[in-house]
C-alpha positions, 0 to 999 in steps of 0.5 A: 504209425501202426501197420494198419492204420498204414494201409488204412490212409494208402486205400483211402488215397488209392480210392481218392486217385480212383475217383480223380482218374473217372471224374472228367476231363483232365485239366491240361496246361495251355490247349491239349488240341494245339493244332487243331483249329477253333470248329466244328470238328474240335468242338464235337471231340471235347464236348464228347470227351466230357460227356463220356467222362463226366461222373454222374452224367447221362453219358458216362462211361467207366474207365474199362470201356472207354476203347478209342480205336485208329486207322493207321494208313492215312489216319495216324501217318500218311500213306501216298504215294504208295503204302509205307508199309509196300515201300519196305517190301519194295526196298527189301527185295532191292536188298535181298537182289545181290543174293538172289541173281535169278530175279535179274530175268525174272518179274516182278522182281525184275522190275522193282531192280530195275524200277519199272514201275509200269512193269510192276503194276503189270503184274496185279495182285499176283505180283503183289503177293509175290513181293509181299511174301518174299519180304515180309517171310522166311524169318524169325519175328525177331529177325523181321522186328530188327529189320522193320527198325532198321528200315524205319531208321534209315529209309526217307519219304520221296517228297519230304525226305524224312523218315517214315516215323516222322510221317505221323499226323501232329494233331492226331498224336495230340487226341491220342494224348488228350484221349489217354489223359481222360481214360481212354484206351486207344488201339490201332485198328489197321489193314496193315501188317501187325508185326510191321506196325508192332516194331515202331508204334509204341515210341511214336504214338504211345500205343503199346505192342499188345493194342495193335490189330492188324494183317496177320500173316501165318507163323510156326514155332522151331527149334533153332540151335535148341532155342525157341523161335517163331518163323514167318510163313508166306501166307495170310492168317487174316486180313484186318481191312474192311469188313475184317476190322469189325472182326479183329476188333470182336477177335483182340480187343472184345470191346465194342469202340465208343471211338473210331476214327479213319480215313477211307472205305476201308474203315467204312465197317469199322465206323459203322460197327462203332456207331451200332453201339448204344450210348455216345459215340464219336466217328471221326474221318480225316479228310485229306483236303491240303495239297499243299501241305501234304495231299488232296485225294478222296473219291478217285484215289488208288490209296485211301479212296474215301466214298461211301464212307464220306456219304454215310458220314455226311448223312449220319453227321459223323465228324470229318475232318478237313485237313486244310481247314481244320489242322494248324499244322500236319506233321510234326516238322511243320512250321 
């Protein structure tokens, strides 16, 4: 077979992959959404995904603007009875404690060593940024990376025993699936640390270091021993929560979403600058009704309070999700 006819027969089958690729929802084997009941809320996610990514249709949407965006805190993984992410600062101080003999007499140091956890909160915001600088500064990217990995290896949630990576949501793993399956993009979107998030994501939810937006803390580049490194400093660059997600998502990704979905007021704007967009649009909420299985909180919550963002959603019949009623199973171990 000659050269040309060659390259020939490979474009004609690379056009052919192409058009499979745009043309549709994906057939899968057996039920992608396994874990997600028979509803409303199911039905609205796959009659959108074939609206968007039916070739010829009113609605859809090419491949490059097919960009799915996440909360992680509540969303993609749980967050009670603290932040995950909080967790790690706390366990970091209690390992640095040997090092650092002063913060025996000094708060709030004092009383995470000692876990009064009253006295902490006694603190506020102030003890907060404290805790939150020492532990997430004063390294190397690399060096918090590998601490970040080792934590998630080895750290066990209070209630389930498990890991933290094990914490994740089996139907929300599942769409993010089905979502990549049909074209889609998806990208986090969350208030937490980026650097944090970056060091564990990718084997857990598929979503690569470079889809990530989150909390950006302050770095500068050195020169170590003649080697390049970027250093973390104890100062906020910018924060990726509330009004800052519509933000981060115009400053990293530069698409506008034509799918978010969270779970608090913290991703009310995020949702909202979702929705402005023109063409369909899917905004999706996670309900967190089970207290039984995991937990039930909302409008009264220290963590994830869900309010305004539910009112905008019951009247502009955004998709909320009920965790009790509408997901089989949580997480990943559940029976």
């Amino acid at each position: 077979m000659k050269h040309a006819e060659v390259l020939m027969r490979l474009r004609a089958f690379m056009i052919v992959l192409i058009v499979f690729v745009s043309a549709g929802p994906v057939p899968a084997q057996g039920d992608p959404l396994a874990s997600w009941n028979e509803g409303p809320v199911k039905k609205s996610l796959t009659d959108f995904v074939s609206r968007v990514t039916t070739v010829g249709g009113p609605e859809f949407v090419p491949l490059a603007e097919r960009i799915a965006v996440f909360d992680n805190d509540g969303t993609l993984w749980a967050e009670q009875p603290i932040y995950f992410q909080l967790q790690f600062a706390f366990d970091r101080i209690t390992a640095l404690a040997p090092k650092h003999p002063e913060w025996k007499d000094t708060q709030p140091f004092k009383a995470l060593i000692e876990e009064d956890k009253k006295a902490f909160l006694a603190g506020g915001e102030k003890a907060l940024l404290e805790v939150m600088a020492v532990s997430h500064s004063g390294m190397t990217t690399e060096e918090f990376d590998a601490t970040v990995k080792e934590w998630i290896a080895t750290a066990k949630h209070p209630r389930f025993g498990r890991r933290y990576n094990e914490m994740v949501y089996q139907p929300m793993l599942e769409l993010l699936a089905y979502l990549r399956a049909n074209g889609f993009k998806p990208f986090i979107v969350s208030g937490g640390g980026v650097e944090f998030m970056r060091a564990w994501v990718e084997p857990v939810y598929g979503i690569p270091p470079e889809q990530v937006v989150g909390s950006v803390g302050k770095e500068k580049f050195e020169l170590r021993d003649g080697r390049p490194v970027l250093v973390k400093l104890p100062a906020v660059d910018f924060v990726d929560d509330g009004q800052g997600k519509p933000v981060g998502i115009q400053k990293f990704i530069g698409r506008r979403p034509i799918l978010a979905f969270g779970n608090s007021d913290g991703d009310h704007q995020m949702l909202q600058w979702t929705a402005a967009g023109s063409g369909a649009r899917f905004m999706g909420l996670v309900h967190h009704t089970d207290a039984e299985r995991e937990w039930a909180y909302d409008r009264a919550s220290h963590i994830g309070k869900l309010d305004k963002a539910l009112d905008e959603a019951t009247a502009k019949e955004w998709s909320v999700v009920d965790m009790r009623r509408d997901w089989t199973r949580v997480f990943p171990f559940d029976k």
